[in-house]
C-alpha beads as a LAMMPS data file, in Angstrom:
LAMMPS data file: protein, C-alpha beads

374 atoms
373 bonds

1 atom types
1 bond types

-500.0 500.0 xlo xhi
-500.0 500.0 ylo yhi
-500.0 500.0 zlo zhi

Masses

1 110.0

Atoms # bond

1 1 1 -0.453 25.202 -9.664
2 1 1 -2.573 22.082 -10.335
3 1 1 -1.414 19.280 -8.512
4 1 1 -1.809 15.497 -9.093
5 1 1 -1.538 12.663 -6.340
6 1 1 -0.523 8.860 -6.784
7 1 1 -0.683 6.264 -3.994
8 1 1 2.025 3.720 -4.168
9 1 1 3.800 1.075 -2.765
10 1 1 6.264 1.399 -5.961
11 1 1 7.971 -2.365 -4.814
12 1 1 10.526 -1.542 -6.451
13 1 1 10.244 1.669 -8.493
14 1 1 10.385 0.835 -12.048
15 1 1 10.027 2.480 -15.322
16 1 1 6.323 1.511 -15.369
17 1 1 5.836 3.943 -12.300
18 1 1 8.170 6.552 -14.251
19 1 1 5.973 6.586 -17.188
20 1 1 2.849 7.193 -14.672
21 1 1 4.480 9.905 -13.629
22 1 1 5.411 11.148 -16.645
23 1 1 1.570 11.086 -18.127
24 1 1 0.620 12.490 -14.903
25 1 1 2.428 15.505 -15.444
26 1 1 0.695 15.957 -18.950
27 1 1 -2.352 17.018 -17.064
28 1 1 -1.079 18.853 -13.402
29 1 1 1.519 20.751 -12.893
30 1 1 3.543 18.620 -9.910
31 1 1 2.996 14.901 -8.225
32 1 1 2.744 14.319 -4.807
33 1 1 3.165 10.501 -3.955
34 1 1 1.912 9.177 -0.455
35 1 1 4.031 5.979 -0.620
36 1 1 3.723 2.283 1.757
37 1 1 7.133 2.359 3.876
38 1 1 8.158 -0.306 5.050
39 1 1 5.744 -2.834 4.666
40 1 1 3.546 -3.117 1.513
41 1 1 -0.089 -4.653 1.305
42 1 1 0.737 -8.048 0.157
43 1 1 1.915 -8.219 3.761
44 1 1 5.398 -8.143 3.104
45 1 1 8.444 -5.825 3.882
46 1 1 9.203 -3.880 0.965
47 1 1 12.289 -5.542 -1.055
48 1 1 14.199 -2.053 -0.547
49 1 1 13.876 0.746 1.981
50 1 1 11.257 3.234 2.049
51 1 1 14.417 5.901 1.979
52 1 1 15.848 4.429 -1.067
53 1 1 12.050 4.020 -2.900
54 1 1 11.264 6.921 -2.090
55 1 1 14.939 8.839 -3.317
56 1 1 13.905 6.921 -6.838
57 1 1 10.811 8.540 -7.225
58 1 1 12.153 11.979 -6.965
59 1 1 15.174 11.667 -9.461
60 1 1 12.265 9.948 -11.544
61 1 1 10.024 13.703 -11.099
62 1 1 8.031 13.176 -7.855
63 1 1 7.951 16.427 -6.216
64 1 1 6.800 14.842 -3.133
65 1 1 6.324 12.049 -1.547
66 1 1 5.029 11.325 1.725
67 1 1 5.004 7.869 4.028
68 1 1 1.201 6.147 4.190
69 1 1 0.786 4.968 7.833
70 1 1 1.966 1.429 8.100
71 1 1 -1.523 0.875 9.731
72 1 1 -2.859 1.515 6.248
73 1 1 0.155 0.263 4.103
74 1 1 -0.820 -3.326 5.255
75 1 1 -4.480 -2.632 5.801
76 1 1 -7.487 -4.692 3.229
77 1 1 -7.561 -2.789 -0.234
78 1 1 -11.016 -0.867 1.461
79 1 1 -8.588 0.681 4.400
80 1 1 -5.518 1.223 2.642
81 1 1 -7.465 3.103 -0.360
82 1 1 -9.487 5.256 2.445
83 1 1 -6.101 5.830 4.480
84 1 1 -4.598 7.324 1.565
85 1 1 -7.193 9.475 0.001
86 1 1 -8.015 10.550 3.013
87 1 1 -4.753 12.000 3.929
88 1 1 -4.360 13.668 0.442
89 1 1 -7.577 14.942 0.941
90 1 1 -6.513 16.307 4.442
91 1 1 -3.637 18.010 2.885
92 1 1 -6.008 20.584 0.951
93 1 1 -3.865 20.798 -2.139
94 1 1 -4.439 18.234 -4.095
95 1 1 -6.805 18.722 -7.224
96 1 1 -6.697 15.173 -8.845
97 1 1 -6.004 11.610 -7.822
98 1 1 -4.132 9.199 -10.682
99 1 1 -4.136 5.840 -10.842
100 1 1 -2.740 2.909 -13.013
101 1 1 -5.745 1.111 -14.686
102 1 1 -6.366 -2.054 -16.902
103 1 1 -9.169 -0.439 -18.527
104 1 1 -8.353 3.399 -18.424
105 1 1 -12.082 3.709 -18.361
106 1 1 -12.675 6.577 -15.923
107 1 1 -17.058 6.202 -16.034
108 1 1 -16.950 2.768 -15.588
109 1 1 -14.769 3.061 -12.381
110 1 1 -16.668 5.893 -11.765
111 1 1 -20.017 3.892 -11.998
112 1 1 -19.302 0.910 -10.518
113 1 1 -17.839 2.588 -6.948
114 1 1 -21.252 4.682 -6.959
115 1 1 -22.907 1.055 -6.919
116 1 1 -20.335 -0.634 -4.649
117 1 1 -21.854 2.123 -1.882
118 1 1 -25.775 1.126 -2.234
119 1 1 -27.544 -1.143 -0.010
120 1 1 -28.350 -3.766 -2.676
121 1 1 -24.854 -4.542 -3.457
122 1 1 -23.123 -4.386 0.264
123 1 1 -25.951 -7.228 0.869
124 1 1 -24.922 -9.192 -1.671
125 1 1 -21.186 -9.148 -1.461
126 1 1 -21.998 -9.479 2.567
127 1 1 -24.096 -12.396 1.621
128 1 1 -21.608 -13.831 -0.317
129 1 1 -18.039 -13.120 2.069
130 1 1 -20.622 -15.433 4.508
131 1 1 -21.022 -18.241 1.920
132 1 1 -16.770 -18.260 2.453
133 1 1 -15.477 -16.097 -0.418
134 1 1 -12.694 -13.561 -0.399
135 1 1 -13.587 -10.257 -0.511
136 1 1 -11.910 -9.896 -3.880
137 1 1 -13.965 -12.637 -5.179
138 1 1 -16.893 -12.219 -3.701
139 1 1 -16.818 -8.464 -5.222
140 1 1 -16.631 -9.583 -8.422
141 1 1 -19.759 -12.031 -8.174
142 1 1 -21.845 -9.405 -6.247
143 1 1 -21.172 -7.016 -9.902
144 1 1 -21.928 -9.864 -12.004
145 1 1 -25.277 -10.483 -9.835
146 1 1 -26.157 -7.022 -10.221
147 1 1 -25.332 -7.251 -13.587
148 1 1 -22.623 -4.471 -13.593
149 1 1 -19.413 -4.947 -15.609
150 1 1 -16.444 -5.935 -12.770
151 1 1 -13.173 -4.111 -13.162
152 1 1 -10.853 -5.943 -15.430
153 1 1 -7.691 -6.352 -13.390
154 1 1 -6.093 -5.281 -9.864
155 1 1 -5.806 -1.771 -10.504
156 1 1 -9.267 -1.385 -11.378
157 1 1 -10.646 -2.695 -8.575
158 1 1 -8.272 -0.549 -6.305
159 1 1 -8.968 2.699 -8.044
160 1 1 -12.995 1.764 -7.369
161 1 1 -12.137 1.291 -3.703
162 1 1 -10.168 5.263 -4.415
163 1 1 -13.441 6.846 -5.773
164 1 1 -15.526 5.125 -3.039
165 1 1 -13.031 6.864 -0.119
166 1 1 -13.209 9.983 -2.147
167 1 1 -17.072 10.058 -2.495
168 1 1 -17.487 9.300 1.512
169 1 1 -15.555 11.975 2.244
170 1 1 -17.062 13.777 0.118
171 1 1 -13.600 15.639 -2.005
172 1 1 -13.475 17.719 -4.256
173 1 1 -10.462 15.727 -5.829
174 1 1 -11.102 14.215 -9.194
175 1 1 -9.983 11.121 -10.068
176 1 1 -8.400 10.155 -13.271
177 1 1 -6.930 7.174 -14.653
178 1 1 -4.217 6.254 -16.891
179 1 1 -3.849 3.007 -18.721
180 1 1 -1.822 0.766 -18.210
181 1 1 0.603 -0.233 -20.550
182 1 1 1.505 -3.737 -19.190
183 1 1 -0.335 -6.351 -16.635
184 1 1 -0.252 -6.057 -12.841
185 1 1 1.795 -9.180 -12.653
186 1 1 2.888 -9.065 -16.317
187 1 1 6.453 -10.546 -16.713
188 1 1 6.696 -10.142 -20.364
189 1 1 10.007 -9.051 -21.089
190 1 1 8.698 -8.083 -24.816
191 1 1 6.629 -5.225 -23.496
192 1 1 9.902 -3.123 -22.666
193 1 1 8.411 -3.122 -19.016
194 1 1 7.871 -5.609 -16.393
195 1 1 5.752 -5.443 -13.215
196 1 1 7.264 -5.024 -9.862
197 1 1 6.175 -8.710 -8.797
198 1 1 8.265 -9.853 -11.515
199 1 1 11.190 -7.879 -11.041
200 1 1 11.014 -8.898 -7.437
201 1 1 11.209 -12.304 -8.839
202 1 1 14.391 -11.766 -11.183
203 1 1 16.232 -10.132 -8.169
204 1 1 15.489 -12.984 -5.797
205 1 1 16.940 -15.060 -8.892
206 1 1 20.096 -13.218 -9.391
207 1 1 19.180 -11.373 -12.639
208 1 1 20.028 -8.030 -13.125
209 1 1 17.174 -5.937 -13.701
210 1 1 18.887 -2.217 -14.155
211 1 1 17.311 -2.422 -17.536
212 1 1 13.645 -2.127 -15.812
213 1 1 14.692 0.444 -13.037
214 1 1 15.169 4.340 -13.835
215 1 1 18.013 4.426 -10.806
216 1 1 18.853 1.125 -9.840
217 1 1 19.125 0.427 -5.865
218 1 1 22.308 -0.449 -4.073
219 1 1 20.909 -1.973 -0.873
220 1 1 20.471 -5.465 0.161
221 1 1 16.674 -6.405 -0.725
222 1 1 14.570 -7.596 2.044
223 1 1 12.766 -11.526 0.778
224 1 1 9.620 -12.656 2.678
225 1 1 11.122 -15.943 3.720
226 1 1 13.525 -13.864 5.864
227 1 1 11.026 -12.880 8.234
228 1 1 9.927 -16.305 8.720
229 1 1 12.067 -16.929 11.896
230 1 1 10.553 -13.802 13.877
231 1 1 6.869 -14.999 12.348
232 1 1 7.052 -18.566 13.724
233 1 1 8.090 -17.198 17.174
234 1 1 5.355 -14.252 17.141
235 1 1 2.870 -17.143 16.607
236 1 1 4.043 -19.872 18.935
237 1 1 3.678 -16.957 21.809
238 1 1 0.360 -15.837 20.607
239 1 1 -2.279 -16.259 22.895
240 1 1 -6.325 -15.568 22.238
241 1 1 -5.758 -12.003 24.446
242 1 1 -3.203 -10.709 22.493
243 1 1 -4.749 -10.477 19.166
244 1 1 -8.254 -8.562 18.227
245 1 1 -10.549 -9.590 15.895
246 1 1 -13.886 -7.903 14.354
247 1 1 -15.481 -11.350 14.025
248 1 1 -16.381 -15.343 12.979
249 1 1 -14.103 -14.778 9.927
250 1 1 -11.047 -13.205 12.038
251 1 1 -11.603 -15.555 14.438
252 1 1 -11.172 -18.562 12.308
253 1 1 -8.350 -16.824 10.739
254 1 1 -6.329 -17.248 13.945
255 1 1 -7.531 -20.326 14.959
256 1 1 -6.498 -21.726 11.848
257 1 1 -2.591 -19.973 12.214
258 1 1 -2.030 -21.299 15.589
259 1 1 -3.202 -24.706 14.517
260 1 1 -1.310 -24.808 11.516
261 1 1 2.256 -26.579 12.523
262 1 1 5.171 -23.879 11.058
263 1 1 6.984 -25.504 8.304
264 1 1 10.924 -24.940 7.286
265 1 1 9.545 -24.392 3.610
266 1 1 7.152 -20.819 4.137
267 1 1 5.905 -21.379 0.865
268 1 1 4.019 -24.315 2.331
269 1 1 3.095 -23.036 5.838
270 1 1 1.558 -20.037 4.158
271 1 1 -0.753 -22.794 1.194
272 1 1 -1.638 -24.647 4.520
273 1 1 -3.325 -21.468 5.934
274 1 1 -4.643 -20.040 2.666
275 1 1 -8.213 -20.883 1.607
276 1 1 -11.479 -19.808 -0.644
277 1 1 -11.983 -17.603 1.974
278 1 1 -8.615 -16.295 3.176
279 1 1 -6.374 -14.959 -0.065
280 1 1 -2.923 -15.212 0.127
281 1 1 -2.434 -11.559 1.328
282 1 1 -4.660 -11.444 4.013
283 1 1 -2.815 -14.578 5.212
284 1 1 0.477 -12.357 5.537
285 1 1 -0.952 -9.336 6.290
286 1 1 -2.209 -11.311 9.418
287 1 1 0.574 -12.623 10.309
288 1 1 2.197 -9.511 10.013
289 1 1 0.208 -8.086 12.031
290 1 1 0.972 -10.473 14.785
291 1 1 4.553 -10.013 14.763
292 1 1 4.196 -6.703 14.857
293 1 1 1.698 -6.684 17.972
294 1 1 -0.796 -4.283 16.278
295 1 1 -3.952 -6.327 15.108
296 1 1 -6.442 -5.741 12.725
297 1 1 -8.597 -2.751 14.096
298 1 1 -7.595 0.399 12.608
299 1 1 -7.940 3.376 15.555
300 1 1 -9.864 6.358 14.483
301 1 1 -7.133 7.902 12.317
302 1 1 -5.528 11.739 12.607
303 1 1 -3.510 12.403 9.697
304 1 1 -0.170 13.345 9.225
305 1 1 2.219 13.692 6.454
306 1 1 5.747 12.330 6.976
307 1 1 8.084 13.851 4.324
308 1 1 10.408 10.941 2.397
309 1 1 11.893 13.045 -0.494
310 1 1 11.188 15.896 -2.410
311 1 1 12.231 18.689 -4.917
312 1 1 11.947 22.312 -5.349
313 1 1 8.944 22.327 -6.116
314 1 1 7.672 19.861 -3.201
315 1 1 9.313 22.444 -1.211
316 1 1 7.071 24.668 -2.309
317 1 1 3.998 22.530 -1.811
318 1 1 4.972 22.158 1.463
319 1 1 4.758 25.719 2.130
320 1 1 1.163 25.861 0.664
321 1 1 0.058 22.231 3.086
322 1 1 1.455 24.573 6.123
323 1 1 -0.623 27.496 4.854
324 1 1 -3.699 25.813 3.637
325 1 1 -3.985 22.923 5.912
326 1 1 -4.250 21.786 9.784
327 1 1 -2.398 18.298 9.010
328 1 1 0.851 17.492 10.803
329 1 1 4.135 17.496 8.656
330 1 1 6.693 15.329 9.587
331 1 1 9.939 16.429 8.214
332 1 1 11.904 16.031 11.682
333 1 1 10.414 12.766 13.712
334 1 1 10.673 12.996 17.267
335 1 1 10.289 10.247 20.192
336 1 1 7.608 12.549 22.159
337 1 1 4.939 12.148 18.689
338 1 1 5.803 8.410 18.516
339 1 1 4.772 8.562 22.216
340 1 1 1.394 10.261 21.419
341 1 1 0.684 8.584 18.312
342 1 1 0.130 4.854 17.496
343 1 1 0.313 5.308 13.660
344 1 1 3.061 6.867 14.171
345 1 1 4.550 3.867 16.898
346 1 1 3.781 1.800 14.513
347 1 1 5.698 3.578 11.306
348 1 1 8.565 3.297 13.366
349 1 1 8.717 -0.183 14.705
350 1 1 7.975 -1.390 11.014
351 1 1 11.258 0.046 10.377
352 1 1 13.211 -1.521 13.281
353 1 1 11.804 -4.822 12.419
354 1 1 12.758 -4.884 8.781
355 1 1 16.028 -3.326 9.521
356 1 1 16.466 -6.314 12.216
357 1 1 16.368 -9.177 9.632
358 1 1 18.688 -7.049 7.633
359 1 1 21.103 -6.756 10.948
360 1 1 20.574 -2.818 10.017
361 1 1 20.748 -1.026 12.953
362 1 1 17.271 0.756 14.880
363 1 1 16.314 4.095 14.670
364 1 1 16.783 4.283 10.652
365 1 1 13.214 6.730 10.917
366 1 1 15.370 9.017 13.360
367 1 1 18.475 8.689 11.681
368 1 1 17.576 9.775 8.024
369 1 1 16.739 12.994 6.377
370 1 1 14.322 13.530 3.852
371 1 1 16.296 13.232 0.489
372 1 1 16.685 16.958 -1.181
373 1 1 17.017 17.172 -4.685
374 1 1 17.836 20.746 -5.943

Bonds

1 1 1 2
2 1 2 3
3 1 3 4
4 1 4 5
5 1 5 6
6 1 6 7
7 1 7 8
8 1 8 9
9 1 9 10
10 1 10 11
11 1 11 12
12 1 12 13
13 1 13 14
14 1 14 15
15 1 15 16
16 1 16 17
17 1 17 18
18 1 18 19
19 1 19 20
20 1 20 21
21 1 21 22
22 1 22 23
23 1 23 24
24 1 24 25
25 1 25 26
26 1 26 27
27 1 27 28
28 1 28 29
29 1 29 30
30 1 30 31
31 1 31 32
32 1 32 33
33 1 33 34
34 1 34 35
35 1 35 36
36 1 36 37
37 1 37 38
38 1 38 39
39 1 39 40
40 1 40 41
41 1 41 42
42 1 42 43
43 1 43 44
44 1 44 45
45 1 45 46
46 1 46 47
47 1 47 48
48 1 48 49
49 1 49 50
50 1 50 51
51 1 51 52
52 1 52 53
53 1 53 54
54 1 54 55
55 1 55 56
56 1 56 57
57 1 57 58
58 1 58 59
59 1 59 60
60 1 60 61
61 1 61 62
62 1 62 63
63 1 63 64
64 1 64 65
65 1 65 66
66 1 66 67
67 1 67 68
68 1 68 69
69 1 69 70
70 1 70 71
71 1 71 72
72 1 72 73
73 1 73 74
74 1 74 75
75 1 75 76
76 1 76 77
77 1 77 78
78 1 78 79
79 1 79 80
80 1 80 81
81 1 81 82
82 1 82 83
83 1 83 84
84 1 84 85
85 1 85 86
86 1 86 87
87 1 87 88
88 1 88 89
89 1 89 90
90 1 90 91
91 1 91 92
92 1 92 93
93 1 93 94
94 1 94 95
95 1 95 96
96 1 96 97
97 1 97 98
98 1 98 99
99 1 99 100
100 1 100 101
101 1 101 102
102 1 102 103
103 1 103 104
104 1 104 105
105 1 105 106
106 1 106 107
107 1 107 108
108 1 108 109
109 1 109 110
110 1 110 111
111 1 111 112
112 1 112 113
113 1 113 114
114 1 114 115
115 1 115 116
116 1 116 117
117 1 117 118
118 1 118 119
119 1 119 120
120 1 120 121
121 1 121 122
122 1 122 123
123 1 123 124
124 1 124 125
125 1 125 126
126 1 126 127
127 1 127 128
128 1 128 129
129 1 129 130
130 1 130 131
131 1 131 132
132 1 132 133
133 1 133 134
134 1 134 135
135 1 135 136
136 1 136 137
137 1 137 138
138 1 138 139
139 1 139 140
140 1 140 141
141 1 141 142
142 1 142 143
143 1 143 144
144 1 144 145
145 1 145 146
146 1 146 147
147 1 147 148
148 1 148 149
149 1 149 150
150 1 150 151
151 1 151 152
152 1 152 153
153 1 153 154
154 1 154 155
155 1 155 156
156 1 156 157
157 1 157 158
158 1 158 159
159 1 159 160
160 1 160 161
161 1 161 162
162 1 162 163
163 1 163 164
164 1 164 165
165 1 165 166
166 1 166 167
167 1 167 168
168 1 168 169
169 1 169 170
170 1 170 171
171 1 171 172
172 1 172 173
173 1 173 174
174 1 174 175
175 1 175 176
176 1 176 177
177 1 177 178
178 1 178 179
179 1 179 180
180 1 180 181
181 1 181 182
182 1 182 183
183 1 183 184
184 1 184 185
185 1 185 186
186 1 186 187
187 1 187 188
188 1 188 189
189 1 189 190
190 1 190 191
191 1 191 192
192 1 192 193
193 1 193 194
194 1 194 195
195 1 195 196
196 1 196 197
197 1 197 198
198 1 198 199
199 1 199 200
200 1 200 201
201 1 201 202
202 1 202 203
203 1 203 204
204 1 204 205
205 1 205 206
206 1 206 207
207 1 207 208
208 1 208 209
209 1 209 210
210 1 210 211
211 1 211 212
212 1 212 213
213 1 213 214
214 1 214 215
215 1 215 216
216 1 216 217
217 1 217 218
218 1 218 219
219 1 219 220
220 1 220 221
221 1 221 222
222 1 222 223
223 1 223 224
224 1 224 225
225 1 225 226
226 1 226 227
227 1 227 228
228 1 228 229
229 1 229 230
230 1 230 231
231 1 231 232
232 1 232 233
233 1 233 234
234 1 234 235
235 1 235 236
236 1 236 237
237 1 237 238
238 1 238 239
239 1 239 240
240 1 240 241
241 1 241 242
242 1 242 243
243 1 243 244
244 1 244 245
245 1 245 246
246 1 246 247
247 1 247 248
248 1 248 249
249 1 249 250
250 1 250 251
251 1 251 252
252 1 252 253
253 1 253 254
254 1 254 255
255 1 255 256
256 1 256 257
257 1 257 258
258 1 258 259
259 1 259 260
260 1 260 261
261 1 261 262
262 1 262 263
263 1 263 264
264 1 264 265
265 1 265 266
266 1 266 267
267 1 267 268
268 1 268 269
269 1 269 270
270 1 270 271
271 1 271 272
272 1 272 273
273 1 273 274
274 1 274 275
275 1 275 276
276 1 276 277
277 1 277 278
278 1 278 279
279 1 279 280
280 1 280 281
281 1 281 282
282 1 282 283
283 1 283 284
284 1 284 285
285 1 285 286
286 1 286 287
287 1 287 288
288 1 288 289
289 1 289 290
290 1 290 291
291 1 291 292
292 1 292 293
293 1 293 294
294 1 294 295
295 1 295 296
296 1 296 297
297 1 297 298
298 1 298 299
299 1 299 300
300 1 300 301
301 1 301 302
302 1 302 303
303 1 303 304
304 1 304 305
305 1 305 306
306 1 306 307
307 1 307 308
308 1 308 309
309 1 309 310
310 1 310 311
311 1 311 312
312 1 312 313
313 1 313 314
314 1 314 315
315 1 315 316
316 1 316 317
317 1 317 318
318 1 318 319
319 1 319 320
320 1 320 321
321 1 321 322
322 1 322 323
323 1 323 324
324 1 324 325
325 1 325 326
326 1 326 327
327 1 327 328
328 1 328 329
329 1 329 330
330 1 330 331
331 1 331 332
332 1 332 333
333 1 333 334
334 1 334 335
335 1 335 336
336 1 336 337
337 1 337 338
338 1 338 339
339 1 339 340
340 1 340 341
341 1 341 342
342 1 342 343
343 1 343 344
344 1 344 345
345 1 345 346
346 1 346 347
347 1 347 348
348 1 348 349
349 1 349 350
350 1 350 351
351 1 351 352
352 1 352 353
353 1 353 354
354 1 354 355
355 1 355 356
356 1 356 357
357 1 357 358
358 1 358 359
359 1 359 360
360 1 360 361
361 1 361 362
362 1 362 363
363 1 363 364
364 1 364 365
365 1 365 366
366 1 366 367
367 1 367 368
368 1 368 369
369 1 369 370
370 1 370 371
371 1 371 372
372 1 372 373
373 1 373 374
């Protein structure tokens, strides 16, 4: 059996990440999905549970998909790509890694991740973050500097930052890429899909979106502004102890949030924080991070895969991970591995704090079962 994997934050699923699927399936055998829970990258919570997303995926034909480590789910593109592959590659199943991409141009990805890793361009682009550009940014004037092509869109730059993790590590999973059929934040209706950043936006205005979603969701979706409240107070009580920082540009990072008066409009709190150097994610993925308590600095990471959903078949691939593999599966959670695991501490008190603003009650990651589908 050849089998495929897909990282994902699918925020919402929609019939974009069905068709992925779909083509995925043209060229292995099953899908595994390692999926964000409950908070995505953009340093949000995810608009619906990581249950429910995950449930979707599986009626859509994901055999299996598995949790990525909050730690990563919320990490810079770099650490969330190398979270995930590296827990795929941990698993000892997978054959190929499939990603969305503007370009569906495999050797150019290929070519420019083999360059992102040489001397001459981690200079530059180091030169450059110190001149005060994002990382994003300053990536794509290091390539143009070296005269290298730069990644057309969002997806391409991820999957280069997917082949980089896979070429440190040194797998023998190959990565292929399937084109895109609409924008990252495309919300042209005409397409017959949308992107999940404008579906987000249709459901925060009231407009029913069933149309754009394989199996549409029944819970109450979780807006960024709702957090605001527990933000403002995680800040206010922050002092210079509490949070760690890796350097000059995390340090001015902070400064500049506990400087910055909180605002009744988030919208504008979050543009008076923002800068050339600071994107709009990395502003919420900070602040995030302080509400959580959990910083920046990513502990030296032990894998483990906690099951969401699966199928048959993912029951099967199960079997082989157990056989083939030294990773921990995490079907059943218990308090004594959230005890001896920070990841894992962390996974869980994600959870609790989205399910707070929701007035859900705690323990959702103890209470649920993987979702079966036979």
């Amino acid at each position: 059996m050849k089998i495929a994997a897909i990282i994902a934050e699918y925020n919402p699923f929609h019939s974009g990440h069905k068709f992925h699927i779909e083509e995925t399936k043209k060229i292995a055998d099953a899908v595994i999905v390692i999926m964000s829970g409950s908070f995505v990258q953009r340093g949000e919570g995810a608009i619906y549970s990581k249950f429910a997303r995950a449930k979707a995926a599986t009626l859509s034909g994901a055999d299996l998909v598995l949790e990525l480590p909050f730690l990563y789910s919320t990490a810079s593109s770099r650490d969330f790509a190398f979270g995930a592959v590296k827990t795929l590659n941990e698993l000892n199943v997978v054959d190929f890694l499939s990603f969305g991409s503007e370009s569906g141009n495999i050797e150019l990805l290929k070519r420019i991740a083999s360059f992102d890793e040489s001397e001459e361009f981690r200079d530059i682009l180091k030169s450059l973050i110190e001149e005060g550009l994002s990382y994003p940014r300053a990536k794509e004037e290091a390539l143009k500097k070296c005269n290298l092509p730069y990644a057309e869109g969002a997806n391409d730059l991820l999957g280069t930052e997917y082949i980089s993790a896979l070429n440190k590590l040194n797998s023998a999973i190959s990565p292929i890429c399937i084109k895109r059929t609409v924008a990252h934040d495309s919300a042209d209706e005409k397409a017959g899909y949308l992107s999940a950043s404008a579906i987000r936006d249709k459901i925060r205005e009231g407009t029913d979106v069933s149309a754009y979603l394989p199996h549409p969701f029944s819970e109450e979706p979780l807006f960024y502004e709702s957090l605001s409240p527990l933000i403002a107070y995680s800040v206010m009580n922050l002092s210079k102890d509490d949070y760690p920082v890796r350097g000059k540009a995390d340090s001015d990072l902070i400064s500049t949030i506990k400087n910055t008066p909180f605002t009744k409009d988030t919208n504008s709190y979050l543009y008076n924080i923002k800068s050339k150097r600071y994107t709009m994610s990395r502003v919420k993925r900070t602040l995030l991070h302080i509400l959580l308590n959990s910083g920046e600095k990513i502990p030296e990471f032990s894998p483990y895969a906690r099951v969401l959903s699966l199928n048959t078949t993912g029951a099967e691939i199960l079997k082989r991970i157990k056989k083939e593999s030294d990773i921990k599966i995490i079907t059943k959670p218990s308090k004594k591995f959230e005890k001896e695991n920070i990841s894992f501490a962390l996974d869980v008190k994600a959870t609790d704090v989205r399910n707070m603003v929701l007035s859900k009650e705690s323990g959702e990651d103890y209470l649920v079962s993987p979702f079966v589908l036979k």
